[in-house]
N, C-alpha and C positions, 0 to 999 in steps of 0.2 A: 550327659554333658553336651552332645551335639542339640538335643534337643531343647534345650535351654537355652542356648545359642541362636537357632533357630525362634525360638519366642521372642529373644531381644529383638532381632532384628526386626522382625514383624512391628513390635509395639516403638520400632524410634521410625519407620516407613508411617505407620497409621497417625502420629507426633507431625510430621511432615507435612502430610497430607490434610491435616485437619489445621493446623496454620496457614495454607494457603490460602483453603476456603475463608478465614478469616480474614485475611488480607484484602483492601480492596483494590476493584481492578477498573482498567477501562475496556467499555463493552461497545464499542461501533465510534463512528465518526471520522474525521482525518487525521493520519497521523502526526506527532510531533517534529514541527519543523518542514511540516508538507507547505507543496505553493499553492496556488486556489488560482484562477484566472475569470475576471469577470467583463463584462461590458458595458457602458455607460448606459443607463439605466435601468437593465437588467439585474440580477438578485446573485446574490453568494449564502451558500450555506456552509453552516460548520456544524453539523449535527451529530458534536458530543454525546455520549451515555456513560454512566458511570454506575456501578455496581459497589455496594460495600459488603466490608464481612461481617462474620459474627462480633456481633457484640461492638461495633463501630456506626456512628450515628449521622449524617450527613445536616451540617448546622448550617451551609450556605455555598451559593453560587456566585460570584464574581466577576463579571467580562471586562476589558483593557482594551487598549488600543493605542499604540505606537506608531507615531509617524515615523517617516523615512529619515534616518540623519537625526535625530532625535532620542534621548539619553531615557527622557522620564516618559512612565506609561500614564494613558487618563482613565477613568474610570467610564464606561459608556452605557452597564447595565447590571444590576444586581436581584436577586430571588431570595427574597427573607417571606418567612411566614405565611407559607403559601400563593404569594405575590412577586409578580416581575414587577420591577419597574426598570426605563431605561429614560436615557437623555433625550432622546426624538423617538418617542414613541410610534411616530407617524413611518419609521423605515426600519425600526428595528421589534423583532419577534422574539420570542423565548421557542425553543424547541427542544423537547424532553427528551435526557433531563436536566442534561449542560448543553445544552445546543443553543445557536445561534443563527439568525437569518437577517441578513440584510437586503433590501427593497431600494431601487430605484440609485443605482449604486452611480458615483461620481467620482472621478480622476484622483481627488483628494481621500478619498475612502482607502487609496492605496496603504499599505502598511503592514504591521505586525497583530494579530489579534489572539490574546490570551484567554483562559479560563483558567480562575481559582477555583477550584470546590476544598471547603474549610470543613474537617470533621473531627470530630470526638473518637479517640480509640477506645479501645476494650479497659486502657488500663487507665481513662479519664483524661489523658493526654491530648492536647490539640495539636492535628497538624493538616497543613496545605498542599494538594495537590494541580500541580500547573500544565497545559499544554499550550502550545502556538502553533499560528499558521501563519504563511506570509500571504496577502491576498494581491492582487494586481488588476489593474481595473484600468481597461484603454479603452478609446474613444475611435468611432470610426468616421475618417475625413470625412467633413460636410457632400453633399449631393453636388455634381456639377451639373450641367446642362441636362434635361431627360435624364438626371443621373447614368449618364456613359462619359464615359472619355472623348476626350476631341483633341483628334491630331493634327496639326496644321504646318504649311512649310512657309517661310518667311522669305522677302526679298533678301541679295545677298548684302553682306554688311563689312566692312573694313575692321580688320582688328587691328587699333593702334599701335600696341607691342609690334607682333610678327609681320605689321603690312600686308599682309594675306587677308582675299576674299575669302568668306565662310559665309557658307545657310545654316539658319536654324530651324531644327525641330521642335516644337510646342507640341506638351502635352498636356493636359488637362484644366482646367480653370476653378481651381481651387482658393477658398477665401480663408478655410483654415488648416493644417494637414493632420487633425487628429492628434489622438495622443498616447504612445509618442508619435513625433511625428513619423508619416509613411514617406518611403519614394517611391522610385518608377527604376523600373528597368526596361533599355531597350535591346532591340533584337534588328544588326543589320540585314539585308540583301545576301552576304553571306554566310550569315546563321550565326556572328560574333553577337556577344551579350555583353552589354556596357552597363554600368551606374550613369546616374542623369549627373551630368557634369555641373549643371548649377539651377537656380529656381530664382524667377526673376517673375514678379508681378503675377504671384497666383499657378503661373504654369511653370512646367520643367521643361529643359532647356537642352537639347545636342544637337553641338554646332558643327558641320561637317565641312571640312577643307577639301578644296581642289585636287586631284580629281574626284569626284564626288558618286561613288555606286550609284548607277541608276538599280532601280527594284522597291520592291516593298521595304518598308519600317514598318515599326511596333512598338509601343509602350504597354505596360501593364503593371498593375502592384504584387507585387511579390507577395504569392499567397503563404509564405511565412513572418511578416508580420504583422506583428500585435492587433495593429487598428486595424488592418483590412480584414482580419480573424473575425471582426463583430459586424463586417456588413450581412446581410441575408443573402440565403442560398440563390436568389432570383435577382440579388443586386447587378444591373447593368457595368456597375464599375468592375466587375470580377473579370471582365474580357479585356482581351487586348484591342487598341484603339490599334489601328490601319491607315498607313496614306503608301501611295503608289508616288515614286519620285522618276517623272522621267528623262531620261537624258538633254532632250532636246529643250526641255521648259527649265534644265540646270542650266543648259547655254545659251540662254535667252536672258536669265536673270543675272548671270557675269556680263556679259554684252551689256546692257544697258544701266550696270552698277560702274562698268567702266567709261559708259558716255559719259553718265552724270558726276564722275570723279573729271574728266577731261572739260567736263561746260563748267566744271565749278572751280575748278586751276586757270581757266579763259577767262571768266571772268573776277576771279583776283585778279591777276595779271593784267588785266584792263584796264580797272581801278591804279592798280601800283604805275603802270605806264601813264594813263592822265596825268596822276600829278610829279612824273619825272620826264614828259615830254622836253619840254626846254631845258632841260640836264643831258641828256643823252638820246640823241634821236634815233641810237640803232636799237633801242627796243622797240622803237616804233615796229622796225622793219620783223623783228623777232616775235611781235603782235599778228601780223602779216601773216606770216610764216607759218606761225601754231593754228591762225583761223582757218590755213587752205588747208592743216592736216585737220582740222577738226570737222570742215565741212566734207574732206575724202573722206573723213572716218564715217562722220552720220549717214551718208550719202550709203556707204556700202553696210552702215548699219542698218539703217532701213532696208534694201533691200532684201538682206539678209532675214529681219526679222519679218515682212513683208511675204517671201516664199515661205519661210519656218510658220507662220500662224496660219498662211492658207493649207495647208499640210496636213493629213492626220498623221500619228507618231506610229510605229507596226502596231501598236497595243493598244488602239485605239477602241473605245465603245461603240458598237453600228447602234446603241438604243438602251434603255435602262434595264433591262432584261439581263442585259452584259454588266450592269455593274451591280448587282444581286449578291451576287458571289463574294465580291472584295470589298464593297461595302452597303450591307442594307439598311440605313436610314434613309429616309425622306429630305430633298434637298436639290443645290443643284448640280449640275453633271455636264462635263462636256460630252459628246455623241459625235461619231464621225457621220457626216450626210453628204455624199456623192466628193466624197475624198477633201470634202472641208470641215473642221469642226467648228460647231454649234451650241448654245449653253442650253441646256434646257432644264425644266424644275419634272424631277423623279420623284414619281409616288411608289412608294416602295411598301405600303400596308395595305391597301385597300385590295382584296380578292387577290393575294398572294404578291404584290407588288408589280413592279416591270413596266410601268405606267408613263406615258411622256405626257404633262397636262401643257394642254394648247391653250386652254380660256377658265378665268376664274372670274368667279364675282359674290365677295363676301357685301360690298357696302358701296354705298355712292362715292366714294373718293376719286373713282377714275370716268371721265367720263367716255361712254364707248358710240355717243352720237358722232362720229369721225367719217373723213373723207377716202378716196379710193386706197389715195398714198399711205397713210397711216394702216389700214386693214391689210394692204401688202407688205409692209415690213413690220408690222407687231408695235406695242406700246404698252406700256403699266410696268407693273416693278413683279418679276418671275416669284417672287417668293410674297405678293398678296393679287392685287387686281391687274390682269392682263390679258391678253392677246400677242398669241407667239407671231402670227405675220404667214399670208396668206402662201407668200412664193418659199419661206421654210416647209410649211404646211405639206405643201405640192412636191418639193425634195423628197418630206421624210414620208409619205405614203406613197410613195412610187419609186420608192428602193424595194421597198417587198411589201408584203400583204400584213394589213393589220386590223387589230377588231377596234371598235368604238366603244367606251364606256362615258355616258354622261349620269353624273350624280345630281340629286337635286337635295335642300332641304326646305320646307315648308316654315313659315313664320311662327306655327303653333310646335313647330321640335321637328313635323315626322320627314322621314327620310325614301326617296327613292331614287330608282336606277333604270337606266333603259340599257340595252347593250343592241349592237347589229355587228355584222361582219362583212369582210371585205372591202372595208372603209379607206377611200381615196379622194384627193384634190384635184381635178383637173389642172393644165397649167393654165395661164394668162391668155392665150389666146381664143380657148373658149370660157373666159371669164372665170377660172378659177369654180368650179360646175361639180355641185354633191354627187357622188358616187357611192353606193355601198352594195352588197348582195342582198341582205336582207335583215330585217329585226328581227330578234335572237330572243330576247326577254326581258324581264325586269319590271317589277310592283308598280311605275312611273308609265307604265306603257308607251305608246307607239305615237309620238308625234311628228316624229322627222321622213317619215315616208312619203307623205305630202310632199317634200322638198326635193324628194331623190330627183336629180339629174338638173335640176334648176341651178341656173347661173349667179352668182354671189351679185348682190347688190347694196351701195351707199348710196350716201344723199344725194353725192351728186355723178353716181351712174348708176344707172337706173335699167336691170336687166330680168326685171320682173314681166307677169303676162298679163297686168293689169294696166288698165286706161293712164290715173294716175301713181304718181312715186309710191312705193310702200315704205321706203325707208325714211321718206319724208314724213308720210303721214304718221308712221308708229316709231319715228324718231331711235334709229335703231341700224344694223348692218346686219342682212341675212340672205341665204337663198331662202328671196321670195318665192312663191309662188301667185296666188291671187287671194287673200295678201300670206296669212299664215297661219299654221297648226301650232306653231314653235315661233318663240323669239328670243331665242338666251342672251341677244345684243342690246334690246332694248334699254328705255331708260329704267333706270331702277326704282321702282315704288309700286307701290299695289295697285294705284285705279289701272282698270280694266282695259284691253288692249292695247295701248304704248308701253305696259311695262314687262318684264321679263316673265313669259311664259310659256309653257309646257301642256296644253289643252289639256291631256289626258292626265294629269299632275295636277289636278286643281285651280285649273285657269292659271290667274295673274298671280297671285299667293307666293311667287318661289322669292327666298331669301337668298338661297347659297347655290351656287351650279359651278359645274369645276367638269368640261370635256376632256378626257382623256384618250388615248392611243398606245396600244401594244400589239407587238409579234405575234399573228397568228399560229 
């Protein structure tokens, strides 16, 4: 009896087991009701497989696609008779044997995406087997500048409500913010983390009230969301943007927000007095009255700001070396020199950055045929063609020791460099006079040696060791000698001795030349 028992049992287990295999199954793919996440232009996969049993016949494949908020599914690809076909063949694949792939994927792509597979059973029956996925598909904000972030502080501004002065912070310069859209979060001076308060023409927006942290700020996108998820591992936007806010430049921009709030109530109040003179003549005297505070007030606002701008702040930059650290893009910089600060344009890529460039020359637009005065105090615009000015020049090499790097580029592309060390300006009384220890190296070789110790000369002074002018004749401002190896001032064009050149460079030939200075 027991073993009888024993046999049923067995033969309703092997009943079991052999229905399974008959059943069909799914064999790989996502599961139903999984989410998918993709990026704008980049590809999603759903690669379905499907297995069937004994004696069940697989009649057809199906795919759907439901948008968001949306009742009815559409149809976007089907598999009959050995053949896919789909609605836009150009972005969508078949992948075996219910699988699916979508190419070149777009914000509208988001949704719901089904598989039917329709089969014949054993017992001639038809029936439908379905899954879904939900897929989601963002967009990563457009590129700003260099693709990085840019932090910037605004004058201060009156906030109509509270009557309170406020600075803003700007972050970024964005034309679209992705999708969905991204923010910014920032990070204050004392390590508080804020949401960006509002977005006003492209950038985000925190406006800081009186009294105002001096210290660093920071923006950055929040690397949990969606759009910033699909920039690239090397995208510059993944950092946080930096500005340094300091004290004395917060109280500098309330000072002179509240002059021009006090010149701009003087002169309403001027207007409204004209035409109530012969109504009441003690506004006259109340006209009076506001002028002598307003001329006490500029009077001690100037001075004020007069000492505050000849000043360096404690946290002052001695040279671009020093703003590496807090920020290394190329650009310009204030630099404390001999306890004044000075704007100068930081090269921050070239042979590891730290660069202060004194003289540029991409194009003829600036002319550098100039007089004594002009070559002492500098001219052109820091951020293309210039000349930083001879008596900066002579400050910032005679605070400490620094090397020279002059870059050249050639008309045909090619590129060189000369370097020397020790490089200083004498001052003005012996004419502002080349100084260096020696040249160092560089592809561009050795033209400025010639010049070493020679006294600077313009048009119209003349402290060269030749009979006639050299600046005159090669139309140009240089430490001449008898006349020259070098002429990075000349005029700019290729014939042969009045224009910019570099002997050992290729003669007259130079396009681009851009002198530089860093900390030894």
């Amino acid at each position: 009896m027991t073993s009888t028992r024993f046999q049923m049992i067995g033969v309703a287990l092997f009943v079991v087991a052999l229905s399974a295999l008959e059943a069909y199954q799914w064999d790989g793919g996502p599961e139903d009701k999984a989410k998918i996440k993709a990026c704008v232009g980049g590809s999603a996969s759903f690669a379905w497989s499907f297995v069937t049993g004994l004696g069940e016949t697989m009649l057809g494949r199906d795919w759907w696609f439901q948008a968001p908020g949306k009742d009815k599914r559409t149809q976007i690809a089907t598999y009959k008779g050995k053949h896919f076909y789909a609605t836009d063949n150009t972005r969508v694949d078949f992948l075996p044997n219910a699988g699916l792939s979508l190419r070149f994927a777009r914000p509208q792509d988001s949704g719901n995406y089904s598989v039917q597979v329709k089969l014949e059973q054993a017992n001639s029956s038809l029936a439908s087997v379905w899954r879904t996925v939900t897929l989601s598909v963002t967009d990563r904000p457009p590129a700003t500048q260099d693709d990085a972030l840019r932090l910037t502080l605004s004058n201060a501004v009156r906030d109509d409500v509270t009557e309170d002065w406020t600075l803003q912070l700007h972050c970024g310069q964005f034309v679209d913010l992705g999708h969905p859209p991204v923010d910014v979060v920032w990070k204050t001076p004392s390590g508080e983390v804020r949401n960006s308060s509002y977005r006003d023409n492209g950038t985000f927006v925190l406006s800081l009230s009186s009294p105002v942290q001096g210290g660093s700020y920071s923006c950055h996108l929040p690397p949990s969301a969606p759009a910033a998820r699909c920039l690239t591992a090397t995208s510059l936007r993944k950092a946080a943007a930096q500005l340094y806010v300091d004290n004395k430049d917060v109280r500098l921009s309330f000072l002179e927000a509240r002059q021009r709030e006090i010149e701009q109530v003087n002169k309403d109040q001027n207007g409204t007095i004209e035409d109530m003179m012969q109504v009441n003549k003690d506004q006259a005297n109340l006209l009076q009255h506001q002028t002598m505070q307003l001329q006490e007030l500029g009077l001690y606002l100037n001075q004020t700001i007069s000492e505050l701008t000849k000043q360096c702040s404690m946290r002052a930059r001695k040279s671009c070396v020093d703003w590496l650290s807090l920020d290394p893009q190329s650009g310009l910089r204030t630099v404390c020199v001999s306890g004044e600060p000075v704007t100068v344009y930081c090269d921050q890529t070239t042979d590891n950055g730290g660069w202060i460039v004194f003289q540029r020359r991409t194009n003829a637009s600036v002319d550098f045929f100039r007089d004594w005065t002009d070559y002492r105090n500098g001219f052109g615009d820091l951020e293309g063609n210039f000349w930083l000015g001879l008596d900066k020049l002579h400050k910032l090499t005679t605070s400490q020791r620094y090397e020279l790097r002059v870059d050249l580029h050639k008309w045909d592309g090619t590129k060189g460099y000369a370097t020397y060390s020790g490089f200083y300006v004498d001052d003005v009384s012996h004419n502002f006079a080349l100084r260096f220890d020696s040249f160092t190296g560089g592809n561009a070789g050795d033209s400025l040696s010639y010049h070493r110790g020679q006294q600077f000369s313009t048009k119209d002074r003349d402290h060269d060791t030749r009979n006639s002018k050299c600046a005159q004749r090669f139309h140009g401002a240089w430490w001449y000698n008898n006349c020259h190896h070098s002429n990075l001032n000349g005029e700019y064009h290729t014939s042969s001795g009045a224009g910019v050149i570099w002997h050992t460079f290729g003669g007259h030939i130079i396009k681009f030349t851009e002198m530089k200075i860093r900390p030894m």
